[in-house]
C-alpha positions in Angstrom: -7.6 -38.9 -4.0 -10.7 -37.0 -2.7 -10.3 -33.2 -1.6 -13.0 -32.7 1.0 -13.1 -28.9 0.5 -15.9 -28.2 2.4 -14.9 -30.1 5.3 -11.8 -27.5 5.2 -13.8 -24.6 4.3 -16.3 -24.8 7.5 -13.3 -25.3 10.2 -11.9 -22.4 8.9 -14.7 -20.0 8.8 -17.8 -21.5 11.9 -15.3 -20.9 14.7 -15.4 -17.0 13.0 -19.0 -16.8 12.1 -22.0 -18.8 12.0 -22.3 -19.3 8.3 -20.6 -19.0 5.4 -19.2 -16.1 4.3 -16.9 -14.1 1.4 -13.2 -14.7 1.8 -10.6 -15.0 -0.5 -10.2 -16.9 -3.8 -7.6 -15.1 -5.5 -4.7 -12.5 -5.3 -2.7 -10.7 -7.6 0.7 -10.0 -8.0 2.4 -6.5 -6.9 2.8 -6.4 -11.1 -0.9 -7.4 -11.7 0.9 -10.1 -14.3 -0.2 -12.7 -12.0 -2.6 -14.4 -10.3 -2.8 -17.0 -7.5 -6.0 -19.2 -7.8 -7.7 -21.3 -5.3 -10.1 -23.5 -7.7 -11.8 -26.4 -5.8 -9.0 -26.8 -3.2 -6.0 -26.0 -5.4 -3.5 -23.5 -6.2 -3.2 -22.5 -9.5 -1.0 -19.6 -10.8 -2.7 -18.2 -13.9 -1.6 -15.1 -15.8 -3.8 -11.9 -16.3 -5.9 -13.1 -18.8 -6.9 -16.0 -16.4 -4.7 -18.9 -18.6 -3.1 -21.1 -16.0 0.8 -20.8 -16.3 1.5 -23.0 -13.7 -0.3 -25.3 -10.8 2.5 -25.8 -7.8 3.2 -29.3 -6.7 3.2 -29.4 -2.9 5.2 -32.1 -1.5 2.7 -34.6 0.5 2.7 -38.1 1.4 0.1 -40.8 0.8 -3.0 -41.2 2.1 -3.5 -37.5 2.5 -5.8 -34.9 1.2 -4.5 -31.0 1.1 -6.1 -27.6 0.5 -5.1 -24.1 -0.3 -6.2 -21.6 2.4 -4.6 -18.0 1.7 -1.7 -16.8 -0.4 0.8 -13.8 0.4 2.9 -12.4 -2.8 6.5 -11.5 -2.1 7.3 -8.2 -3.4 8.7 -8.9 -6.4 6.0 -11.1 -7.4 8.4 -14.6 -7.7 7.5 -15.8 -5.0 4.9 -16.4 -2.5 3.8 -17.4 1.4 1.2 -20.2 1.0 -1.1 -21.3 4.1 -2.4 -25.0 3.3 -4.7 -27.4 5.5 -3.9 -31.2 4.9 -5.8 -33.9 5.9 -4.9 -37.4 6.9 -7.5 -40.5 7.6 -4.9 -42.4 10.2 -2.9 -41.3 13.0 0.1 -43.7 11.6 0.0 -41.7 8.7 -0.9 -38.1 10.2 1.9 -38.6 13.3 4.7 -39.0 10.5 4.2 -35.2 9.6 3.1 -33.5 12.9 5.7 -31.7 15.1 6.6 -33.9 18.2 4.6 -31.5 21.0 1.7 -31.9 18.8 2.1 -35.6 18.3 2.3 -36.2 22.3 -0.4 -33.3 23.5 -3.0 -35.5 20.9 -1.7 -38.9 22.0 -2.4 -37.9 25.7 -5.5 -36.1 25.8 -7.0 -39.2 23.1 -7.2 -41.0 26.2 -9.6 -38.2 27.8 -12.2 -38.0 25.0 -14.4 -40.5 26.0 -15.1 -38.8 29.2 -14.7 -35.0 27.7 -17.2 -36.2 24.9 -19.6 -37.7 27.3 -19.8 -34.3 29.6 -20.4 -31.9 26.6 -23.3 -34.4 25.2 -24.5 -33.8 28.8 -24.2 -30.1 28.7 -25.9 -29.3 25.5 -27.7 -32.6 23.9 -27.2 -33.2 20.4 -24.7 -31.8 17.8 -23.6 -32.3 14.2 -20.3 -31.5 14.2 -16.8 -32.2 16.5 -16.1 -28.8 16.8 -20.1 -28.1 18.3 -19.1 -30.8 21.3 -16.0 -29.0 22.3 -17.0 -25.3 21.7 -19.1 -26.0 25.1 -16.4 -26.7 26.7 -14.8 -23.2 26.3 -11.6 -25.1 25.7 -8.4 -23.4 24.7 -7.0 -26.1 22.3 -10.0 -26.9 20.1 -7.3 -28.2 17.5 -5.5 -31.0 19.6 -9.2 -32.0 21.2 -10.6 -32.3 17.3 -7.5 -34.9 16.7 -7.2 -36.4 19.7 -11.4 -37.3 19.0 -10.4 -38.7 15.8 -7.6 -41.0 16.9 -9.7 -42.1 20.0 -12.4 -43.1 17.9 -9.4 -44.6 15.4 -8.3 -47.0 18.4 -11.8 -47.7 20.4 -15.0 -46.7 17.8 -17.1 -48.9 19.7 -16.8 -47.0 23.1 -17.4 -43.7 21.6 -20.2 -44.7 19.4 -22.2 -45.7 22.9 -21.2 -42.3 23.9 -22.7 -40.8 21.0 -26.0 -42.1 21.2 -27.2 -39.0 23.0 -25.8 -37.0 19.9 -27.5 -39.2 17.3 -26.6 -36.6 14.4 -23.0 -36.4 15.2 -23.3 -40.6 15.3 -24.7 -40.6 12.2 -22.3 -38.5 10.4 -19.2 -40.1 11.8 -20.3 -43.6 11.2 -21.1 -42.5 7.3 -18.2 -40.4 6.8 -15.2 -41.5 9.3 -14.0 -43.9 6.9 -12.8 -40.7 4.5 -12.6 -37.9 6.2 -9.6 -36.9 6.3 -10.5 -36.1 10.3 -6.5 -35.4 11.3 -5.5 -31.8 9.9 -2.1 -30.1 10.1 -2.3 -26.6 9.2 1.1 -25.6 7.3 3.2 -22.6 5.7 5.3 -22.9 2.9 7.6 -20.5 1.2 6.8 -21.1 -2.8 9.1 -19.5 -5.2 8.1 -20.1 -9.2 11.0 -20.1 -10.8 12.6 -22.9 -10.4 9.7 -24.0 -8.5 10.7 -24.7 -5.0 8.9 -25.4 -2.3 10.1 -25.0 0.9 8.4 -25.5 4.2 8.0 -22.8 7.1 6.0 -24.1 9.6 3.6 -27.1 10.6 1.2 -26.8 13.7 -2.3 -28.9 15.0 -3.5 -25.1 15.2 -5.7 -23.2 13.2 -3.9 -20.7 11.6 -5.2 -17.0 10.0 -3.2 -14.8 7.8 -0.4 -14.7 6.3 0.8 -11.0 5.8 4.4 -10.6 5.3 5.9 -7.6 6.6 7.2 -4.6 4.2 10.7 -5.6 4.0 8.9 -9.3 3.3 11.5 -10.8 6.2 8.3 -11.8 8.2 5.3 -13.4 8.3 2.4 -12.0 10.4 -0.4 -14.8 11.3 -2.8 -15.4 13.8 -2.9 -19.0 16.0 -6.0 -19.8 16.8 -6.9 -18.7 20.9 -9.4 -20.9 22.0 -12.8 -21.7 21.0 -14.1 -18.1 20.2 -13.3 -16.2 17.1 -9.9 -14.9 18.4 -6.5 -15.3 17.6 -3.1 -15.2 19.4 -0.6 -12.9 16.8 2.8 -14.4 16.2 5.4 -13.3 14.0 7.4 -15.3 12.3 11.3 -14.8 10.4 10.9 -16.4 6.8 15.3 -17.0 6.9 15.0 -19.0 9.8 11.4 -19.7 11.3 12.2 -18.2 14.6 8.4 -17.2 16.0 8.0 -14.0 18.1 4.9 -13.5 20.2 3.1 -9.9 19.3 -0.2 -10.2 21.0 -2.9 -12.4 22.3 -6.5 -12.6 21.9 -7.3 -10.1 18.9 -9.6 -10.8 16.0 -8.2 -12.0 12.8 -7.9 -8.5 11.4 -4.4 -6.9 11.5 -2.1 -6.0 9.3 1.9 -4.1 9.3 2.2 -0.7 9.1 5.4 -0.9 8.8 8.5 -3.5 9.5 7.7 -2.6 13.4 4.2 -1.8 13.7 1.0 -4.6 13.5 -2.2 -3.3 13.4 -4.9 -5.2 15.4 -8.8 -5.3 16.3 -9.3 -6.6 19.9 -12.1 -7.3 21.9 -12.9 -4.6 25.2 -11.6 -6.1 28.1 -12.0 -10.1 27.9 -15.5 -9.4 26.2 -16.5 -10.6 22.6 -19.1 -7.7 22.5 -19.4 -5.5 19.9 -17.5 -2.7 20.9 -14.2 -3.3 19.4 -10.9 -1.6 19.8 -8.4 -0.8 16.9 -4.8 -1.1 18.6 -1.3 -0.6 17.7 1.7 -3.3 19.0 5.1 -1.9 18.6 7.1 -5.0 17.7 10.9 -5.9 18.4 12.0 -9.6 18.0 12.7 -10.9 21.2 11.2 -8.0 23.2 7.9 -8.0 24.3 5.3 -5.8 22.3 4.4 -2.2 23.6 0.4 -1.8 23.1 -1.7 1.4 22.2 -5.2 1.8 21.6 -5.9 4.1 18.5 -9.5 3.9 18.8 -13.2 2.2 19.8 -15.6 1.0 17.3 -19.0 -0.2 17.1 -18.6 -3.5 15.3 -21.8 -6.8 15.1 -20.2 -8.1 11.7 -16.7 -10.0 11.2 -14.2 -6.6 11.5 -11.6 -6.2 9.0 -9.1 -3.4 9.0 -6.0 -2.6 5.9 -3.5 0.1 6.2 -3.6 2.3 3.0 -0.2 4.2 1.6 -0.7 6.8 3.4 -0.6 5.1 6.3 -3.8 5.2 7.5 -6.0 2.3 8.8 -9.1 1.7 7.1 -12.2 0.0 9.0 -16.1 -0.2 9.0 -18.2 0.4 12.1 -21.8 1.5 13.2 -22.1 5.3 13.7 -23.9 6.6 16.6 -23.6 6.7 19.9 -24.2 5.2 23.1 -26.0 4.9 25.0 -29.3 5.0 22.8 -33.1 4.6 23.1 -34.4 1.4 22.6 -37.1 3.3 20.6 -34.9 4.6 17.7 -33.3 2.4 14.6 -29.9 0.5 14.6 -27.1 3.0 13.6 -26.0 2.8 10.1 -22.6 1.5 8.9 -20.0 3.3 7.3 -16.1 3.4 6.5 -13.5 5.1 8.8 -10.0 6.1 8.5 -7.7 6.7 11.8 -5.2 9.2 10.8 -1.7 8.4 12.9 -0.2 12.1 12.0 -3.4 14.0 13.9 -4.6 10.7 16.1 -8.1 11.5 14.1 -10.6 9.2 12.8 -12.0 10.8 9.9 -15.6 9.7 7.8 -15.7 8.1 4.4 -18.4 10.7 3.5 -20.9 8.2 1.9 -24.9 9.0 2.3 -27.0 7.7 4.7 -28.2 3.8 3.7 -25.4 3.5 1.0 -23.6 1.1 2.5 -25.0 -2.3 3.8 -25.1 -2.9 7.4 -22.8 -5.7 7.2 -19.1 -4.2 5.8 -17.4 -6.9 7.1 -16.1 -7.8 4.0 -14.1 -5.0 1.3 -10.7 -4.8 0.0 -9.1 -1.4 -1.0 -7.5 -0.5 -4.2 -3.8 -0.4 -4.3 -3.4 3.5 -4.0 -5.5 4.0 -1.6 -8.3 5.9 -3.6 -11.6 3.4 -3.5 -12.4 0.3 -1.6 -14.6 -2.6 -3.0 -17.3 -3.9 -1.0 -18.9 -7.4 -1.6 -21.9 -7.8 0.1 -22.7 -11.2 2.2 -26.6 -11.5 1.9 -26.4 -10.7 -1.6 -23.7 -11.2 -4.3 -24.0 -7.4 -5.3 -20.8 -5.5 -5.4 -19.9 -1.7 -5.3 -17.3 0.5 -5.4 -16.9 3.9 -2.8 -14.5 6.5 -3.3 -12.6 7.1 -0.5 -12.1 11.1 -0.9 -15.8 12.0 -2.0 -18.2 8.7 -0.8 -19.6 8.1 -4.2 -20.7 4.5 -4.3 -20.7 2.8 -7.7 -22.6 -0.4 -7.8 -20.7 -2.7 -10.7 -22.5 -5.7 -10.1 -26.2 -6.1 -9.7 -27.7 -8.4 -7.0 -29.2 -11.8 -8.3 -32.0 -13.2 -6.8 -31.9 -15.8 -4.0 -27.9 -15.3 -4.6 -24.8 -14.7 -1.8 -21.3 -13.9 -2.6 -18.7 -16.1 -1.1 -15.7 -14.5 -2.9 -13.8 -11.7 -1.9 -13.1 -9.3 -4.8 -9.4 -8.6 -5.5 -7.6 -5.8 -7.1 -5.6 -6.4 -9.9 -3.9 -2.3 -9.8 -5.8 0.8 -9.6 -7.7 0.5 -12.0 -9.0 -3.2 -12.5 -11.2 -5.0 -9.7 -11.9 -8.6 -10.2 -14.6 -10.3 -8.7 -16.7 -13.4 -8.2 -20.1 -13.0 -11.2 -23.7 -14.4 -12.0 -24.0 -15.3 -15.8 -27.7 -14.7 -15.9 -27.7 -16.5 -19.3 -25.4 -19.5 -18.7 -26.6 -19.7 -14.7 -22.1 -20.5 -14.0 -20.3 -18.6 -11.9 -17.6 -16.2 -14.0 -14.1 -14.9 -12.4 -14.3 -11.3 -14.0 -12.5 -8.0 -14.2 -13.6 -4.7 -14.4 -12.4 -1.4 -15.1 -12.7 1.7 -14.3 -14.5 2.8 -17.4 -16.7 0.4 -16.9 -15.5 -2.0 -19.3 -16.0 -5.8 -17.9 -14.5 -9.2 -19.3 -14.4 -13.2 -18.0 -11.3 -14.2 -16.8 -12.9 -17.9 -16.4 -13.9 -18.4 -19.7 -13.2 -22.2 -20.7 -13.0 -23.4 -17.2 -15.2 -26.1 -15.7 -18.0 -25.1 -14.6 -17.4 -27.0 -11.2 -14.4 -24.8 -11.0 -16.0 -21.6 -9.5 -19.4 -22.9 -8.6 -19.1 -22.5 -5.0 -17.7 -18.9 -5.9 -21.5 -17.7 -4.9 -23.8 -19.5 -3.3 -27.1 -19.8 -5.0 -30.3 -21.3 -3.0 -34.1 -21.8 -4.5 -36.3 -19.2 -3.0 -37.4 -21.8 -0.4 -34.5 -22.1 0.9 -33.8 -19.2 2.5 
């Protein structure tokens, strides 16, 4: 059975971003023993020497396809929170495993696409993608429209092919790819514990989901459902015991995180803008009650924001520095690494120099006591490493040419980063680790090379 990964990967990430862009491949267990893997769509569990120990059967049905999105680790490093995407390639087959409100909101507004699909070709011309039709359409259930497209063009092709003759591109891809596309997707949680290897489902939904973080005490989940057609997310919380879901806030980026069992962490937009001023806030949480807001803080964000709570309880973030307003004569502020401090209310400077950092900082993931962040660069595949306290920026992994990282890195403790490699000499992506004296070895070594290839995304110099 095919696994159309990229199909997967580009709903997930072109409603955030226009592009492709790090995210995350792999994450290590509170003991560093462990690692979950996502190679080419699947999960594999693999121990710290990068052997696989163990690849989790998901329960599925046929006629479907299913990938591995993001992984939370419990605690004690047992078990783990797994977000998966599966696709299905006929609504017989796709309805079977849908909740019922999902089932009946695609089944009535199937009946609409022919006339929704003819307006947005009117509004903006051609497309090559479902999602490009109905992002015009500044709809607030891109999910439901996305299936119900699939099951109307499932029950009457002919009709929606005439449609799509004023989007030729889209035409064209449907009527060469429809047949396997795995076009119906049901985004799904499931609670996997190792030993003795149960699997145990938390929640199905049409909707895109972000996340999962589980709370301290690991009783909840944290996620975010996708809002609408922008890149914002509604935050829900959901009880791992019995999958009761608790509304915390609506219409934040997919950056949050707990700061403790009743405290989420959140950047929002200012006002109902998607500008780049940005606001870090704070959303007391009770189960049942409705969430008490505070905002901590305004930032200067243009890149995909990202915010992690350290031990000591402050929030990390990235931002320009400047500001406003400013002449349209001088350069674009800098970017650089902030801490909000919740015992003063302070933000306080990660005291790198001037043109350190790239502009984008989007993407970074901080060690496990706090004390240095790693910072993967989108537009290259360098990475570095800054020290929180003093700003010293250690670069551990040269640029290649005409190459852009895709992976995350990932901590294995305090002292071990792995990240996402170049083999200059081989020209194959290696899953390495590094310390911090410097020392460096392949985690990946014996893998297909298929395995990481996508890892970092390598072009000809023409293609850029």
């Amino acid at each position: 059975m095919k696994i159309y990964c990229h199909l997967f990967c580009c709903l997930v990430t072109a409603w955030l971003v226009t592009g492709c862009v790090p995210s995350e491949r792999f994450w290590w267990s509170p003991g560093g023993d462990k690692a979950a893997v996502v190679v080419k769509g699947q999960l594999r569990i693999t121990d710290s020497t990068g052997k696989t120990l163990v690849i989790p059967e998901f329960p599925g049905i046929d006629g479907e396809s299913s990938i591995a999105e993001h992984v939370e680790w419990a605690s004690d490093g047992k078990s783990l929170i797994a977000h998966r995407i599966r696709g299905f390639n006929t609504w017989d087959i796709a309805k079977s495993e849908f909740p019922a409100d999902d089932v009946r909101r695609i089944e009535e507004l199937a009946d609409a696409i022919p006339a929704v699909t003819r307006t947005a070709i009117a509004l903006g011309g051609d497309v090559d993608s479902i999602d490009s039709i109905f992002g015009r359409l500044r709809t607030k259930e891109p999910d439901h429209l996305r299936n119900a497209f699939y099951l109307s063009y499932e029950q009457d092709p002919e009709t929606l092919r005439k449609i799509l003759s004023g989007s030729p591109k889209l035409r064209a891809k449907l009527e060469t790819g429809i047949a396997d596309s795995r076009g119906y997707l049901l985004n799904q949680l499931d609670v996997v514990r190792l030993d003795p290897g149960r699997i145990t489902p938390l929640l199905k939904t049409a909707t895109l989901l972000t996340g999962p973080v589980l709370s301290p005490d690991g009783n909840r989940v944290l996620l975010g459902r996708r809002h609408g057609e922008k890149a914002l997310v509604d935050l829900v919380s959901i009880s791992i015991g019995n999958g009761t879901e608790s509304p915390i806030a609506k219409r934040v980026f997919p950056a949050y995180a707990w700061q403790d069992d009743e405290t989420v962490l959140a950047l929002s937009p200012v006002a109902d803008s998607e500008s780049l001023l940005k606001q870090l806030k704070s959303f007391s949480f009770v189960p049942d009650r409705e969430a008490t807001t505070e905002i901590l803080a305004t930032a200067l964000i243009p890149f995909l924001p990202r915010l992690e709570v350290l031990p000591d309880r402050s929030v990390l973030f990235s931002s320009q520095t400047g500001m406003l307003p400013t002449e349209a004569t001088t350069t674009l502020p800098g970017s650089a690494l902030f801490r909000y401090l919740p015992e003063t209310r302070k933000l306080l400077r990660v005291p790198t120099a001037e043109s350190a950092l790239p502009m984008n900082l989007g993407f970074f993931t901080a060690s496990p006591d706090g004390s240095q962040v790693a910072i993967v660069e989108s537009d290259t595949d360098a990475v570095a490493v800054v020290d929180i306290s003093s700003g010293k920026v250690d670069l551990i992994s040269l640029p290649r040419p005409n190459s852009k990282c895709r992976t995350l890195p990932a901590w294995r403790n305090t002292e071990e980063l792995s990240f996402a490699r170049l083999n200059e000499a081989s020209r194959e992506i290696e899953w390495v680790i590094w310390n911090r004296d410097g020392e460096t070895r392949v985690l990946s070594e014996g893998w297909p090379a298929e395995s990481t290839a996508d890892w970092i995304e390598r072009k000809k110099p023409n293609q850029y």
